[in-house]
C-alpha angles and dihedrals in degrees: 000000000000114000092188113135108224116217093253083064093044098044081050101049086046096055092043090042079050089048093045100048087046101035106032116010096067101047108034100091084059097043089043090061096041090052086218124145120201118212087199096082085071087068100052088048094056097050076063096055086239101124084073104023094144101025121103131274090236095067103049090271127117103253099234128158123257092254092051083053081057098043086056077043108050083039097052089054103047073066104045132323084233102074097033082055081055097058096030089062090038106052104010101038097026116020100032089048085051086049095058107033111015110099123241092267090050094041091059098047091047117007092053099048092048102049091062083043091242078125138029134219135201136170136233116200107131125077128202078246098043139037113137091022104052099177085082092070107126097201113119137187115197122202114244111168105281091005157068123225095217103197119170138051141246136215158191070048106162110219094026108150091027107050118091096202125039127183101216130173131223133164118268090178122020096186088068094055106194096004088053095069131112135199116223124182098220129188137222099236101052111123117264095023107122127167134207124201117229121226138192094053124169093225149356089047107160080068128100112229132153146115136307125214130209107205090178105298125185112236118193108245076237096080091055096132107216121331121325104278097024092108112093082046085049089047101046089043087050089048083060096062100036088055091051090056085046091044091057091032089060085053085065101047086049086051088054102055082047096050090048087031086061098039102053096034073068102053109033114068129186133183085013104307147071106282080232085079102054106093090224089061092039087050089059092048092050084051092054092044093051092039080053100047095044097042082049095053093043097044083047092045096060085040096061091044082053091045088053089043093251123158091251095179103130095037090051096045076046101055090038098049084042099045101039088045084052101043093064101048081059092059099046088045094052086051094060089044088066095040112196086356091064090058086068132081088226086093127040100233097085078055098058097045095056083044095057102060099074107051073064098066101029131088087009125347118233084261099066094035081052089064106033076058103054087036085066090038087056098041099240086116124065111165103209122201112283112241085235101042115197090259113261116250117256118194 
């Protein structure tokens, strides 16, 4: 494999890194303490062909490559989690599952608007009584002639009050357990969908998350997304694009504590030197550099099996389970680099420790990302090629 950025890559990541450092960098810790979220970024995103980056050429997107979807990634998130959750939902839940299993028709009402961000997309998947089972989900979409009666809720959904479409998965057969869920696209406006923001949360704050609720609603049979029962196997091939967005986004977040870690090792001196030069301090930097290096090779590593069309299921639970772990070591440890001053808020570093919990917990804990590795190790896990594969990159 060759790890080379083309110019095409370094001329993006420069202008992403540009956008960051104007557009974020200098207004999230107010917008962190305010908890406020601002939808216009979306439009500045789009005048940068982001909202697509991946996505083909054929339906409005930019064409890009899956490792140039983690370098907007991994550069969004050296700014704020937030932003690089928003994008994450929007292209890797939402858009790239649309891309492999939606139909043409499907594909050209909602694939296409999204990709030029005239639309956004977001996913519901957990509910408050299942997360990491998710058989115990209790939605349910009934068939009625030419619809669907949606009935349940879903919640921890990013975007919730702001996207206009949601895939969201409900039993049409209970009795079937995982093989009796279904996948809708459903629309804000349908009639009896309502949202509800959370508040109080530990981190990404200047996110809006929250929960979604189905008060029979009538979707059209149209918005069936594959075939009846398809979705657990929509859902778990979704979950392999979204972790590897968080996985590159944890590189960025481990790129970050390094960034303020170095800076500030620089300027703040104790017992006559630079803290840079005291080897406890040297040993946390070296930390963040090798928890850098590793997460980058094994995020570029699932990107190159998805841009060959390969099932990259394992290498992409792995990047996400090692990168996000990583990644918060390096935030804990940036915090203990700047001492009393890294329990302020003066400095971003008490930001991206309360940030890098959850891209821990969600779309798989480290728990669930542990097993799915010893069960390869072990042999009781052989991924097999999907019958709708995420279509392979041409240049």
């Amino acid at each position: 494999m060759n790890f080379d950025f083309t110019e095409e890559q370094d001329m993006l990541r420069s202008t992403v890194r540009s956008f960051v450092d104007k557009e974020i960098i200098p207004n999230i810790s107010e917008w962190d303490r305010q908890g406020k979220f601002d939808p216009a970024i979306f439009n500045k995103l789009s005048e940068l062909g982001l909202m697509g980056v991946c996505i083909p050429e054929e339906y409005g997107g930019s064409g890009m490559d899956y490792n140039s979807l983690a370098i907007v990634c991994e550069e969004l998130e050296r700014g704020d989690t937030t932003f690089r959750t928003a994008v994450s939902v929007h292209i890797g839940l939402n858009s790239m599952t649309l891309l492999q299993w939606a139909n043409d028709e499907q594909k050209k009402k909602y694939l296409a608007p999204q990709a030029v961000g005239e639309q956004i997309g977001a996913f519901g998947l957990t509910e408050p009584g299942a997360g990491s089972d998710v058989a115990a989900m209790q939605s349910t979409a009934t068939k009625d002639g030419d619809h669907y009666i949606l009935n349940g809720s879903k919640t921890w959904i990013s975007l919730c009050d702001v996207a206009d479409n949601f895939i969201v998965f409900a039993y049409t057969d209970k009795s079937k357990k995982h093989h009796g869920i279904s996948a809708f696209i459903v629309e804000r406006t349908m009639e009896g969908f309502s949202s509800q923001a959370i508040k109080g949360k530990m981190g990404i704050r200047a996110g809006n998350t929250g929960e979604i609720f189905f008060d029979n609603i009538r979707v059209p049979k149209e918005n069936l997304l594959g075939e009846e029962g398809e979705g657990f196997k929509i859902a778990m091939a979704a979950l392999d694009n979204g972790r590897f967005t968080v996985a590159a986004g944890a590189v960025g977040q481990i790129m970050a504590c390094l960034e303020a870690s170095v800076s500030y090792c620089h300027e703040r001196e104790t017992f006559g030197q630079p803290i840079g030069k005291h080897q406890l301090v040297q040993q946390m930097i070296a930390n963040m550099e090798a928890g850098l290096q590793m997460s980058r090779l094994l995020v570029y590593r699932a990107g190159e099996l998805k841009n060959q069309g390969k099932r990259n299921t394992r290498e992409t639970s792995l990047a996400k389970w090692q990168a996000c772990d990583f990644a918060n070591k390096a935030a804990d440890d940036a915090v203990q680099v700047h001492g009393a001053y890294g329990f302020s808020d003066e400095y971003p570093v008490e930001r991206f420790l309360r940030n890098s919990k959850a891209p821990v917990i969600y779309e798989g804990t480290r728990e669930i990302h542990t097993i799915l590795q010893a069960e390869y190790a072990l042999g009781y896990r052989e991924d097999k090629p999907l019958n709708k594969m995420l279509p392979a990159w041409n240049n």
